[in-house]
C-alpha positions in Angstrom: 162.4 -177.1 -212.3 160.5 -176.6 -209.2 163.3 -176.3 -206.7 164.8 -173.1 -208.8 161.3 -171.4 -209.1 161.2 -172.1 -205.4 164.3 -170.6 -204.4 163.2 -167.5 -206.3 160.1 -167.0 -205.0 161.7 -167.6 -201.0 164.8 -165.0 -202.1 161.9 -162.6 -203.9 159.9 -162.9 -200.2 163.1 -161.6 -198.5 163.5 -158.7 -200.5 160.3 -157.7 -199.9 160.6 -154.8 -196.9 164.1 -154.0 -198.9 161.9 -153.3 -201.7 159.5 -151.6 -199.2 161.9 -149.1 -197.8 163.8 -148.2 -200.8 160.0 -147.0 -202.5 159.1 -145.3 -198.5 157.6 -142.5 -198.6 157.1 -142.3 -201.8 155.8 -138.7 -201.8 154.7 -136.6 -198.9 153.3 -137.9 -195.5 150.2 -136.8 -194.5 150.2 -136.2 -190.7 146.3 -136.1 -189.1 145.6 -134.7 -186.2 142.0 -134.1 -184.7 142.3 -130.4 -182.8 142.2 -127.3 -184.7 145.2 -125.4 -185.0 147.1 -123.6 -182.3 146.2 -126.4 -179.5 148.3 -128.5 -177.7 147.7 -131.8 -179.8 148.6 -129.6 -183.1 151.8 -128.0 -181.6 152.8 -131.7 -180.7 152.1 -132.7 -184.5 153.8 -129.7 -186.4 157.0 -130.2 -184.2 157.4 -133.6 -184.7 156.1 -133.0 -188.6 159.5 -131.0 -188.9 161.6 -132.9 -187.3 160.0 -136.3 -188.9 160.2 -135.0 -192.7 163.8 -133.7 -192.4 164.9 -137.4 -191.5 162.9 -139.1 -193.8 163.7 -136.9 -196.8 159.8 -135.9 -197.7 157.8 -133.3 -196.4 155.0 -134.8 -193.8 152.0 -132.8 -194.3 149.8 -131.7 -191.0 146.4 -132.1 -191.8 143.9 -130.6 -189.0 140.6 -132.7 -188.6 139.1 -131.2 -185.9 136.1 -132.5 -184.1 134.4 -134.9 -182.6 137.1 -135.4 -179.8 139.8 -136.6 -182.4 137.2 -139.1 -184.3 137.0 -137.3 -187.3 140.9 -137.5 -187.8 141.1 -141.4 -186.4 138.0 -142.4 -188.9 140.2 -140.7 -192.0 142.8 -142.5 -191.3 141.4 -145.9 -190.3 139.8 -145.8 -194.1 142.9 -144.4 -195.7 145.8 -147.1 -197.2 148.3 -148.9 -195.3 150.9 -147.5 -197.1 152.6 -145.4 -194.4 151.6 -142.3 -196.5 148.8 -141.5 -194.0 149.4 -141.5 -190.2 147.5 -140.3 -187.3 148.4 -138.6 -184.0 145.9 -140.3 -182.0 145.2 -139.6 -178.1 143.9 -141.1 -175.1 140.1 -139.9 -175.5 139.9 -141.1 -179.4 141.6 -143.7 -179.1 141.1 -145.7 -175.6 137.8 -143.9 -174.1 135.7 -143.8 -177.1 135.5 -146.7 -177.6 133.9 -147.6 -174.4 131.3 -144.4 -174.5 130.3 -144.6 -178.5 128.4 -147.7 -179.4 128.3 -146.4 -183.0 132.1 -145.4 -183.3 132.9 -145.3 -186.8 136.3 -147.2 -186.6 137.9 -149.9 -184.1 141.2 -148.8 -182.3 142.1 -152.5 -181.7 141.7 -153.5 -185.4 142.0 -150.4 -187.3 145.6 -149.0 -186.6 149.2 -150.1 -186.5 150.5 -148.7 -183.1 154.1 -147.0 -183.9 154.8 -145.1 -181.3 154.0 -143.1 -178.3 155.3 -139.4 -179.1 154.5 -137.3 -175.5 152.3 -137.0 -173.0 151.4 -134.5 -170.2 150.3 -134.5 -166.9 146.9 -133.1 -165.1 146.0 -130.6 -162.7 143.4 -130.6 -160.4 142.4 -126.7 -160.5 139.8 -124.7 -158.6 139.2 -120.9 -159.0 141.9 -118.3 -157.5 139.0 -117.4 -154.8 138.2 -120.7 -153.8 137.7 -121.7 -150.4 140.0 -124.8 -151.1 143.9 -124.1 -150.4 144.8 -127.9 -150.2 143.7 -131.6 -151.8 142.5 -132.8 -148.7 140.4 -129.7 -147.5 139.0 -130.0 -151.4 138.1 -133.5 -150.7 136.7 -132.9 -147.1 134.5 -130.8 -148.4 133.4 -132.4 -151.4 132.7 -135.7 -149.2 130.6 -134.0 -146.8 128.6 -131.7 -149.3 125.0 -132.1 -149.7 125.1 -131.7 -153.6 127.4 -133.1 -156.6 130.8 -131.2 -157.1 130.8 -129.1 -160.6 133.2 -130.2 -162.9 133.8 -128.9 -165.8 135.2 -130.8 -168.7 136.5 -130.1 -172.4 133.7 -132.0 -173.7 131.9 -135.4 -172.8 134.2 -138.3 -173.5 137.6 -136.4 -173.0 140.6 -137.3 -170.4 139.1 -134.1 -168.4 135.3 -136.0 -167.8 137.0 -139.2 -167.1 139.3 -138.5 -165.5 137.2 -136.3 -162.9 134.9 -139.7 -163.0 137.8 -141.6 -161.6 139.0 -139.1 -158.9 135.4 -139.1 -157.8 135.5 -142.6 -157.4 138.9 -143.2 -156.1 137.8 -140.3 -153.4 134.5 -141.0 -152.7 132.8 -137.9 -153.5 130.2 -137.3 -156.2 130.4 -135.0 -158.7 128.8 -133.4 -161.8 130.2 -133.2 -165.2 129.5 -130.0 -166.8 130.7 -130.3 -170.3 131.7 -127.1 -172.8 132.4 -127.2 -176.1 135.7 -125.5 -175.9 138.6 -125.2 -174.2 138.3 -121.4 -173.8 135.0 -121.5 -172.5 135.6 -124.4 -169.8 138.2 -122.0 -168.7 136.3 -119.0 -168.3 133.4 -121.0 -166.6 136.1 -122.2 -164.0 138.0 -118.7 -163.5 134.3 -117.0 -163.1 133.1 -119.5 -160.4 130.4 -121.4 -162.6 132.1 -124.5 -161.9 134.1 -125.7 -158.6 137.1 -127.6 -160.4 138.2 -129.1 -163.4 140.8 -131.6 -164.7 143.6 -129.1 -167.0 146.8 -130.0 -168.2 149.7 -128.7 -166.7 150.6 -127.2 -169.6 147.6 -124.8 -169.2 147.0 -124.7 -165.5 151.0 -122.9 -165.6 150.2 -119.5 -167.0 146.7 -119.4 -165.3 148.0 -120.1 -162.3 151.0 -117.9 -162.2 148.5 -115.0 -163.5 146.4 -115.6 -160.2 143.2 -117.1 -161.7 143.2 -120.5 -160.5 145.0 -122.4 -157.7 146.3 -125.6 -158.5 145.9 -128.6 -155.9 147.5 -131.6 -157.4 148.9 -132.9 -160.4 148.5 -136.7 -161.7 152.1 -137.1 -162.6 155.0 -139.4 -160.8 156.4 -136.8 -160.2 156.0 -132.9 -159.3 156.0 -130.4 -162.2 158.6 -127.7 -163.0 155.8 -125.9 -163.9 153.8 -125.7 -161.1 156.2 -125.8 -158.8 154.9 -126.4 -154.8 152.0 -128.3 -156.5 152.3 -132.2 -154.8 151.3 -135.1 -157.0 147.8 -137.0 -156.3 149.9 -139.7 -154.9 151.8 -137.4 -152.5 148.3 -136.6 -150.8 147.6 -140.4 -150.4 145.8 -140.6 -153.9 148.4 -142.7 -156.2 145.0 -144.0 -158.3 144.7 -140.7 -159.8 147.3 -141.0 -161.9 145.8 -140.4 -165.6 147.5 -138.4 -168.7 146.7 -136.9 -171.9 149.3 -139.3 -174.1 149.3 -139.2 -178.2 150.9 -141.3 -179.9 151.5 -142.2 -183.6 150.1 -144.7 -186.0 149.0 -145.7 -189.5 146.2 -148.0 -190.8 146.3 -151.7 -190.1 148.5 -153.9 -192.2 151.1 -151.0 -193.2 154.3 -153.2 -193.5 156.7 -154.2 -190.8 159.6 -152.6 -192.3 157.4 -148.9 -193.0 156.6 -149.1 -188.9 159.7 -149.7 -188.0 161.3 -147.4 -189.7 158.7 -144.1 -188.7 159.5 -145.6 -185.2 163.3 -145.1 -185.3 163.0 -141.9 -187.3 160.1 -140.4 -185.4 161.9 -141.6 -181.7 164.9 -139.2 -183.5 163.1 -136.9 -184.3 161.3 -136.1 -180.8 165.0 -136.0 -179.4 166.4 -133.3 -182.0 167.5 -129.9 -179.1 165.1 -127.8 -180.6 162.2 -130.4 -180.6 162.8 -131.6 -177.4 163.0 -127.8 -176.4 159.5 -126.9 -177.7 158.0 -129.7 -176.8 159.2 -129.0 -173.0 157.9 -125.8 -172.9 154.4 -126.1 -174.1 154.3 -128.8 -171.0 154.8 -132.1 -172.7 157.1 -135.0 -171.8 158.9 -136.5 -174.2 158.1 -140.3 -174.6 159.4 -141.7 -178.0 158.3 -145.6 -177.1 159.0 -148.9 -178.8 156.1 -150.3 -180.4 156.0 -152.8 -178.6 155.8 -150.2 -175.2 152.7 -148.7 -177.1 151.1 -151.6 -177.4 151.1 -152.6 -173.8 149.8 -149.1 -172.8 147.1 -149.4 -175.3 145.6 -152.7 -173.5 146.1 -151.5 -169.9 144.4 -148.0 -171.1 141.9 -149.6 -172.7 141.0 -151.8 -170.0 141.4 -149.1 -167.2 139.3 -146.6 -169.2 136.4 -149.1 -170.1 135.9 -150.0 -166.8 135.8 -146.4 -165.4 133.3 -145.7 -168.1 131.2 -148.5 -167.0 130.8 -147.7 -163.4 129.8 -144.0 -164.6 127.0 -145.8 -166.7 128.0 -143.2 -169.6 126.7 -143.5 -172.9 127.3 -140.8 -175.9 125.5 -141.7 -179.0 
């Protein structure tokens, strides 16, 4: 008698992600993102949204949680079932910085979140303003060596790729700097094209069109390689500097414990999506590389960026509570 009910239960246990798959999604995905709409991050989720709910056969939903530096949108989701139904495009400052600079951070990325995949990422740009003295990397970091006072630097925000990663220039160069932190992206722009500030960390993506438009001058770019879009612009390690090498990457997940056979799947199907012309195409020209990694790729980034940004938070002493 026991040997039968055994076999059933073993042959029930191998069903299981069958069974899994067949009921996934069983109604629409809801796709969080932490930026409002319009910004790089939601352009990145609404493309892949399109794309993603095409192939799976359900609409996935984009639902804008802006604030708090992605937070708001990673804490939703950390709390929400692991069904698959809610996922999350998380980011390098949510996800691997915060950690290290919040002591009273409302979730845990190690612990919280099923890694799935790592959609795109984009370069920096080390900017200055148009007039600035500063026509080169190394007459930027002359100077900034031999100043009397800090270096302004003006960031997105406290906690975001931008502060850090100006942190980690600072110390790979040997200059000291001061963060000067906005609350928006606009106005960190309009303090650097004015003057009020002497450089800041921007994507590539937004550095092109101010740049081209004669309101900043571009110096160097963290990438492997040189950008299409800021063409003449030499990468940090080019100039001698192959430490600075940081990105804005987002990637996509779901709560912990969401089945094998669910992640696998919106790996597959999201990595197909990303690759679809006209996906690929947008994506491309609002300055993001397509990525599209195993999980198992994500997961080793995650470590090393988790290691690399606590430590560079540590020697800055940072602490946002």
């Amino acid at each position: 008698m026991r040997s039968p009910l055994r076999r059933l239960l073993v042959t029930a246990l191998l069903c299981l992600p069958t069974v899994v798959l067949a009921d996934y999604p069983n109604g629409p995905v809801r796709l969080n993102v932490g930026f409002p709409p319009g910004t790089g991050p939601d352009i990145v989720a609404r493309t892949l949204s399109q794309q993603l709910g095409e192939r799976l056969k359900q609409s996935v939903v984009v639902e804008n949680r802006a604030g708090a530096g992605g937070q708001i949108a990673a804490q939703a989701v950390a709390r929400s079932p692991a069904d698959g139904q809610t996922l999350l495009l998380g980011e390098v400052g949510s996800i691997s910085i915060s950690p290290a600079t919040y002591d009273n951070l409302n979730y845990d990325p190690a612990k919280d979140f099923a890694p799935i995949s790592e959609v795109v990422r984009a370069d920096f740009a080390l900017v200055v303003p148009a007039d600035s003295p500063y026509k080169t990397l190394a007459d930027f970091v002359k100077a900034g060596k031999d100043a009397k006072d800090r270096v302004n630097f003006g960031t997105f925000g406290a906690g975001t790729p931008g502060h850090f990663g100006a942190e980690l220039f600072a110390r790979e160069t040997g200059m000291k700097i001061e963060p000067v932190h906005y609350r928006s992206t606009g106005d960190a722009v309009t303090a650097l094209v004015s003057g009020n500030v002497q450089a800041a960390f921007v994507t590539t993506a937004l550095a092109a069109p101010q740049v081209q438009g004669g309101k900043m001058r571009a110096l160097a770019i963290t990438g492997a390689k040189p950008s299409d879009a800021l063409p003449g612009v030499p990468t940090f390690a080019q100039e001698g500097h192959d430490k600075v090498d940081f990105g804005a990457w987002f990637a996509l997940f779901a709560p912990a414990g969401t089945p094998d056979a669910v992640l696998d799947r919106l790996q597959k199907e999201s990595a197909a999506a990303l690759q679809a012309p006209e996906a690929a195409r947008t994506l491309k020209d609002a300055g993001f590389i397509v990525v599209a990694s195993s999980r198992e790729d994500l997961k080793k980034l995650l470590d090393s960026e988790a290691k690399r940004w606590s430590e560079v938070v540590k020697a800055t002493g940072f602490k946002a509570n």
